[in-house]
C-alpha positions, 0 to 999 in steps of 0.5 A, spaced: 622 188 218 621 194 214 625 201 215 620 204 220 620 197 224 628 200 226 625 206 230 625 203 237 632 200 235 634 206 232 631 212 237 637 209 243 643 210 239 641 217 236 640 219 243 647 215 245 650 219 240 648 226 242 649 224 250 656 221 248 657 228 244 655 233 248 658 230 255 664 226 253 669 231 255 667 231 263 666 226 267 659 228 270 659 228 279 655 223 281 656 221 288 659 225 295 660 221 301 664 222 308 663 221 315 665 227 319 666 226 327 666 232 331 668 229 337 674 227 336 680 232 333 681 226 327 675 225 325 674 231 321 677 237 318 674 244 319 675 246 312 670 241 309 666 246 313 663 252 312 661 256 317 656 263 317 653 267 323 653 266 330 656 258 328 663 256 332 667 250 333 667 247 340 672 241 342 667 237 341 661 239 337 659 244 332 655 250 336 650 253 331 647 259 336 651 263 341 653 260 348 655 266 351 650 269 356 654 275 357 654 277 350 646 275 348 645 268 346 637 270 345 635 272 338 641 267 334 643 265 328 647 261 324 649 256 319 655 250 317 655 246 311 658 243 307 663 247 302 662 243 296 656 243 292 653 235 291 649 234 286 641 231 286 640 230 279 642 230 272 641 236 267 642 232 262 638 225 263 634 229 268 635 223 274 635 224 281 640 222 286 638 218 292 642 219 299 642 218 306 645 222 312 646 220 319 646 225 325 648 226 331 645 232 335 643 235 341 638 241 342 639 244 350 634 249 353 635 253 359 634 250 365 633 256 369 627 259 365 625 252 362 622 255 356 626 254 349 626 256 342 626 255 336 629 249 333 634 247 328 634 244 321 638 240 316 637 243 310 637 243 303 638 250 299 642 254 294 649 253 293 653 257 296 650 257 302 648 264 304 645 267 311 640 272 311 639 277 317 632 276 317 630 270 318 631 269 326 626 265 331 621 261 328 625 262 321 630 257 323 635 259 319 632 258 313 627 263 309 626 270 310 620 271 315 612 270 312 615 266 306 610 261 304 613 260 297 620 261 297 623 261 289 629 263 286 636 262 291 631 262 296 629 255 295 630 249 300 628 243 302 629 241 311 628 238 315 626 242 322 626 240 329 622 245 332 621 247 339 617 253 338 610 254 337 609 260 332 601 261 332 599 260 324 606 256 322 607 251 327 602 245 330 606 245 337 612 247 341 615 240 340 615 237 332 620 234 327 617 236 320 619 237 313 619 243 310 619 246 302 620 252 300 617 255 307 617 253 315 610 251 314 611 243 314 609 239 309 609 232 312 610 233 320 610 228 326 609 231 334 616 230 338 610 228 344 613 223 350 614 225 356 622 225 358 623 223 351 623 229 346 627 235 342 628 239 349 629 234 354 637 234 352 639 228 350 643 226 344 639 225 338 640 220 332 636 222 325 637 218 319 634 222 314 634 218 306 630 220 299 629 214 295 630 217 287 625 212 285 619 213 289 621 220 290 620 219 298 623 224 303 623 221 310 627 221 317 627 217 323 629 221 329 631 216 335 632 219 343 632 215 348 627 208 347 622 213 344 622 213 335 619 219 331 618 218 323 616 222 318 615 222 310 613 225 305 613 225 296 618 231 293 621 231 286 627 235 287 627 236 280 621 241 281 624 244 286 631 245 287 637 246 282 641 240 280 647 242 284 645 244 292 649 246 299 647 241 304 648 243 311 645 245 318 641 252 319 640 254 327 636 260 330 633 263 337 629 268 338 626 272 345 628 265 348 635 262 349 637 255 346 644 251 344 643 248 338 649 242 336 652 237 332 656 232 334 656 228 327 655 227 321 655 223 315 652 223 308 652 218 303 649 220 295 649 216 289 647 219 283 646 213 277 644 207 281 641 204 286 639 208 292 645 208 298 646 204 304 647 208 310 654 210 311 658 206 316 661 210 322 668 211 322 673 208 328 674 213 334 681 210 334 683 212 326 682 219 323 676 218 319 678 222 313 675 230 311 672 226 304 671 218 303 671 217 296 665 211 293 669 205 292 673 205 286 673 212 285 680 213 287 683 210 279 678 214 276 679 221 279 686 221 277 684 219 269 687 225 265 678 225 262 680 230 257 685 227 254 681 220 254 674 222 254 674 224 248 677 218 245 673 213 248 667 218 245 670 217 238 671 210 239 664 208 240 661 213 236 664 210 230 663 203 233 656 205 234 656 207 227 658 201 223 653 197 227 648 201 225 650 201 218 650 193 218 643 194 222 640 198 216 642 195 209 640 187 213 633 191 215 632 195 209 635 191 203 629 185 205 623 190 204 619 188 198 617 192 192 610 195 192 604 191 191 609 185 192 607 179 197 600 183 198 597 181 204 590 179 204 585 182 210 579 186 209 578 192 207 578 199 211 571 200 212 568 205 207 568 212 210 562 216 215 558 220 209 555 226 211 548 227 208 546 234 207 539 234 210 539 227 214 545 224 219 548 217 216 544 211 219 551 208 222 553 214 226 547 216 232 545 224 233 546 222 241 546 218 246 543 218 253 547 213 257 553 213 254 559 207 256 565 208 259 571 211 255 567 210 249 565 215 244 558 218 243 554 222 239 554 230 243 547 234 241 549 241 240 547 244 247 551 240 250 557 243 246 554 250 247 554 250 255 561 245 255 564 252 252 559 258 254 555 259 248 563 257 244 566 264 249 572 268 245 576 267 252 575 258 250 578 258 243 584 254 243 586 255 236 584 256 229 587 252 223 585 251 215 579 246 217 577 247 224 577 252 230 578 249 237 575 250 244 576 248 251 569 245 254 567 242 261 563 236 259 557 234 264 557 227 261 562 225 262 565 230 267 572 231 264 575 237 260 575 236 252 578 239 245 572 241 242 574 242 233 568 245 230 570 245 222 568 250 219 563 250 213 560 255 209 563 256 202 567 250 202 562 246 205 564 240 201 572 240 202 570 241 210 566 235 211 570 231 207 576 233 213 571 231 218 569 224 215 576 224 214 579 224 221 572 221 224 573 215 219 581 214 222 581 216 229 574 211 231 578 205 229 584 207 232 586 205 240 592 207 243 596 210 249 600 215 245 593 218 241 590 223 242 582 220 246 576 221 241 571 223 246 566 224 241 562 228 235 556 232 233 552 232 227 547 238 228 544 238 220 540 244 223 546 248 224 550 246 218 555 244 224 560 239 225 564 237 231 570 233 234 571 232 241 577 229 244 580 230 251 584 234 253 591 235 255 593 239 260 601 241 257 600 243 251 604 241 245 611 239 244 611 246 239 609 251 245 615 247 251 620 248 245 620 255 241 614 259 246 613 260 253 611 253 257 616 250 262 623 247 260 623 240 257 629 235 262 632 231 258 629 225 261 623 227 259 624 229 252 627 222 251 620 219 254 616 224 248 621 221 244 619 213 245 611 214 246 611 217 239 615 211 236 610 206 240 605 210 237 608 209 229 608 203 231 602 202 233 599 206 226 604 204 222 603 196 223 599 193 229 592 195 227 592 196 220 596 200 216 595 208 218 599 214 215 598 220 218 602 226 214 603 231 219 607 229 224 610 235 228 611 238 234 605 242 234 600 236 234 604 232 239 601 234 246 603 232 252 598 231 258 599 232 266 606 226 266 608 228 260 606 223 256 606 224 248 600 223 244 599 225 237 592 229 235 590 232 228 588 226 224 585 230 219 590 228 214 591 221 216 589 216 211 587 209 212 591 205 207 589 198 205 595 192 206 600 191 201 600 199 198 606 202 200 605 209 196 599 214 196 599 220 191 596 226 192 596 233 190 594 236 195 601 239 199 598 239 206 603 239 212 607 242 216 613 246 213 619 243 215 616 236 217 614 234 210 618 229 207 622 232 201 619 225 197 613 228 197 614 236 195 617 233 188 613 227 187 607 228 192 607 220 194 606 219 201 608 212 205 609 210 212 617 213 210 614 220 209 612 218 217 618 217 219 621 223 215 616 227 220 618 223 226 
C-alpha cells in the first residue's frame, strides 16, 4: 500500500476532525416532537402556541378566523404556530429531517348562504412567524396576493385545504394541495365526494410526512370513509432555511368561514431514520407542552460546555495516534524507486500530428459514431456548434487553449470545445494537444471529465478537444466568485469523488499523474458530482517509475507541491499534494 492508497482512508478522519472542531462546543438540535390536545385543558399548554391576527383559543379547539357575526367575520385572518424554531436540515453536514404531523381539524361554512372561502393551510415559513395585512382570501394566510415565487422571509412550503375557487390560481372550490413558495399548488388532488369533502363539516384527519431520503412531501386527508392523498418531491434545502416555524395559517375573504384546529402533534428527527407518527396521548392524563425524544432528558441536563469540549479533545488526540500509527505502517512499506518493477506493456506511443497530413491512427471524422465513444468532428460541425466560435460562447482562455460552449447535432448535447492555439508556437501547441489527447482517450472514469471528441483540420492549422459540458462550473467559481454556496454535505461528496478519481488515475488503469489538480479544474455537473479536466499537463508514466523531472513549471500556484518548485520532480505525491 502506497501513501496515495491512504486517501479513501484518510478524507474521513480529516473531515471528522473539522466536524469535531468546528462543532463541539454545542450540541446540535436534531428533533422536536409533542402532541397537543385542544379539546381538553391538560392536554396542552397555551404558551407552546403562538398566536397572531384574528386567531383565538376556544375551549375546545383553536379558531384561526373570526367567529363573530356582529363584528364581520368575512375577510379574516390569522395564524397559530408553534413558538420554537424546528430544525429540517443541518448546516453543516447538509442533512435533512424527516417528520410527521397528525391533525385534527374542521372547516365550517355557513349554512345560511351556503357559499365558503377560503380555506386553511398547515405551513412551513420563516421563523418567527409573522402575518402580512395583505394576504387574505385566496392567499390563505400565506404570501403576499399574486406571488408566484415567493423568496427571501416570504418563503413557505404548506399544505392548503382549499375551499375557494380563485380563477387562475385554484383547480376547483374544494382541493388539498401542496404549495411552494406560492398558492398555486404544486401537486394537488380534488376533495370531490359527495357529503364527504372539505366543507361538508365534518372533523378531519391529515397525516402529513417528508421522508428525508427520498425528499417525498405527502398528506392523506381522512373524512368520513372517504380518503384523499397527495405527494410531491421537495428538497427543503433549496427551499427553506435550515431552521423553520411550523404552524397553521387561515383566511376568508367576501364569504364567511370558521377554520379550526383540534389536535395536534408533530414528531421530527434530524439524523436518523424517518419518524413514526406520534401516538395520541391518553385523554385521562395531561399530555405534556413538550415531549422530549426517548432519552433526551439525561442529555439536556449535560453541562456540553464543559464536556464537549473535552470529549472533542479526547477523540481528536485519540483520532491522531491512530493515524499516525496508519501512516508509518502504510508509508514505511513503500519500495525505493525502480525497485519490484512491474512488468506490463508500455504506455501506447503518443498521437503525432503530421503538419500536411493527419496520423493514420486518428480518423478526420466519422458518420455514425457509436454511443459514448469519442469521434473525429469536421470543422463545420464545431463552426455551427459555437455560431461561427461567437465571442458570447467563450468559456475561458488559457496558455494553450481558448474554450467555447457548443450545442452539437451529432450527438445532441451541450460540450467544451478547447481550441489550441498555433501560430508562432505551433510546435509547443501541438505537443499539448498530443498530450492531453494521448492521456484523456485511455482513461474512463465517473470522476473525469467525458471526451467527446476531437478536430484535426490540416487546412486551418486548427486543432481541438471536445468534452462535455458541465452545468456547475468549477469547484473555483462556487468557493472564491459568485455561483451558489457549497452545503457541506456536498463539499464532503466533491471531496470523495476526487479521491476515487486518483484512485483511479493513480492505480486502477495505469499509472497517470496529472499536475495540476486545483480547484479550477474540478467541475461540477447538475448533482454536483466532481470531475476532473485539463489534462494537458498529465503524463502517462510506465509502471515502476515513481518520479519525472521536468523543467517546465506549469501548474497551478499554490496547488504545486513545494517538491517540485526546488527540484522540478513530479510523482503520484505531487498529486496528492494537490489534492
Amino acid at each position: 500500500m502506497t501513501c496515495s492508497h491512504l486517501i479513501p482512508i484518510l478524507v474521513p478522519f480529516f473531515w471528522l476532525y473539522y466536524l469535531l472542531l468546528s462543532t463541539f462546543h454545542l450540541p446540535h438540535a436534531t428533533s422536536v416532537s409533542f402532541d397537543f390536545d385542544f379539546s381538553h385543558p391538560g392536554g396542552y399548554n397555551a404558551a407552546n402556541i403562538s398566536l397572531q391576527g384574528d386567531a383565538y383559543f376556544h375551549n375546545q379547539f383553536i379558531e384561526l378566523t373570526k367567529n363573530d357575526r356582529s363584528q364581520g367575520s368575512d375577510n379574516s385572518i390569522g395564524r397559530a404556530s408553534y413558538n420554537a424554531s424546528v430544525p429540517i436540515w443541518d448546516e453543516v453536514t447538509g442533512e435533512l429531517a424527516s417528520f410527521t404531523t397528525n391533525i385534527s381539524l374542521q372547516i365550517v361554512i355557513d349554512r345560511t348562504s351556503g357559499k365558503s372561502g377560503d380555506g386553511m393551510a398547515f405551513f412551513l415559513a420563516h421563523y418567527p412567524s409573522r402575518i402580512r395585512s395583505n394576504i387574505i382570501g385566496g392567499s390563505l394566510g400565506l404570501v403576499t396576493s399574486g406571488t408566484t415565487n415567493a423568496t427571501g422571509d416570504d418563503r413557505i412550503v404548506a399544505v392548503e385545504f382549499d375551499t375557494f375557487l380563485n380563477e387562475g390560481t385554484d383547480t376547483s372550490a374544494n382541493h388539498m394541495g401542496i404549495d411552494v413558495n406560492s398558492v398555486i399548488s404544486k401537486a394537488y388532488v380534488n376533495t370531490s365526494v359527495p357529503g364527504k369533502n372539505l366543507t361538508s363539516g365534518f372533523v378531519m384527519s391529515c397525516r402529513i410526512s417528508y421522508v428525508n431520503s427520498t425528499q417525498r412531501l405527502a398528506a392523506d386527508l381522512q373524512i368520513g370513509d372517504a380518503s384523499y392523498h397527495v405527494e410531491t418531491s421537495a428538497d427543503l434545502r433549496q427551499l427553506l432555511p435550515s431552521a423553520v416555524s411550523i404552524g397553521f395559517s387561515a383566511a376568508t375573504g367576501v364569504e364567511t368561514e370558521l377554520h379550526r384546529v383540534l389536535s395536534w402533534s408533530f414528531n421530527s428527527t434530524l439524523g436518523g431514520s424517518a419518524p413514526a407518527a406520534p401516538s395520541p396521548s391518553p385523554s385521562s392524563s395531561p399530555s405534556p407542552a413538550l415531549q422530549m425524544p426517548q432519552g433526551q432528558s439525561f442529555f439536556s441536563k449535560v453541562p456540553w460546555k464543559v464536556v464537549g469540549p473535552v470529549i472533542g479533545v479526547v477523540v481528536v488526540v485519540a483520532s491522531s495516534a491512530c493515524l499516525v500509527c496508519l501512516w508509518r505502517r502504510c508509508c514505511g512499506k513503500i519500495k525505493p524507486a525502480g525497485e519490484n518493477k512491474k512488468t506490463s506493456e508500455k504506455a501506447p506511443a503518443s498521437v503525432q500530428i503530421a503538419s500536411e497530413v493527419a496520423p493514420a491512427n486518428v480518423p478526420i471524422a466519422s458518420e455514425e459514431p457509436p454511443v459514448n465513444v469519442p469521434r473525429a468532428f469536421s470543422y463545420p460541425e464545431l463552426e455551427e456548434a459555437t455560431d461561427n466560435f461567437a465571442a458570447e460562447n467563450k468559456l475561458g482562455e488559457g496558455g494553450y487553449a481558448v474554450v467555447y460552449k457548443g450545442q452539437l447535432i451529432n450527438p445532441n448535447r451541450l460540450v467544451a470545445i478547447k481550441n489550441f492555439k498555433l501560430g508562432s508556437s505551433t510546435i509547443q501547441r501541438r505537443k499539448a494537444f498530443e498530450d492531453e489527447i494521448n492521456v484523456i482517450s485511455q482513461l474512463k472514469h465517473k470522476n473525469l471529465v467525458e471526451l467527446v471528441g476531437w478536430c484535426i483540420d490540416v487546412q486551418r492549422d486548427m486543432l481541438s478537444l471536445v468534452y462535455e459540458l458541465l452545468s456547475e462550473g468549477s469547484l473555483h467559481e462556487h468557493l472564491h466568485k459568485t455561483r451558489s454556496w457549497l452545503q457541506w454535505g456536498r463539499r464532503y461528496q466533491i471531496i470523495l469523488g476526487l479521491g476515487n478519481a486518483l484512485e483511479y488515475l493513480h492505480h486502477i488503469c495505469r499509472d497517470c499523474v496529472l499536475r495540476d489538480i486545483s480547484a479550477s479544474n474540478i467541475l461540477l455537473d447538475s448533482q454536483y458530482v466532481a470531475k476532473l479536466a485539463d489534462f494537458g499537463l498529465s503524463r502517462l508514466m510506465d509502471h515502476g517509475m515513481e518520479l519525472k523531472t521536468t523543467c517546465n513549471l506549469a501548474g497551478t500556484p499554490g496547488y504545486v507541491d513545494p517538491e517540485f518548485l526546488k527540484i522540478g520532480k513530479r510523482s503520484r505525491e505531487s498529486d496528492v499534494y494537490g489534492f
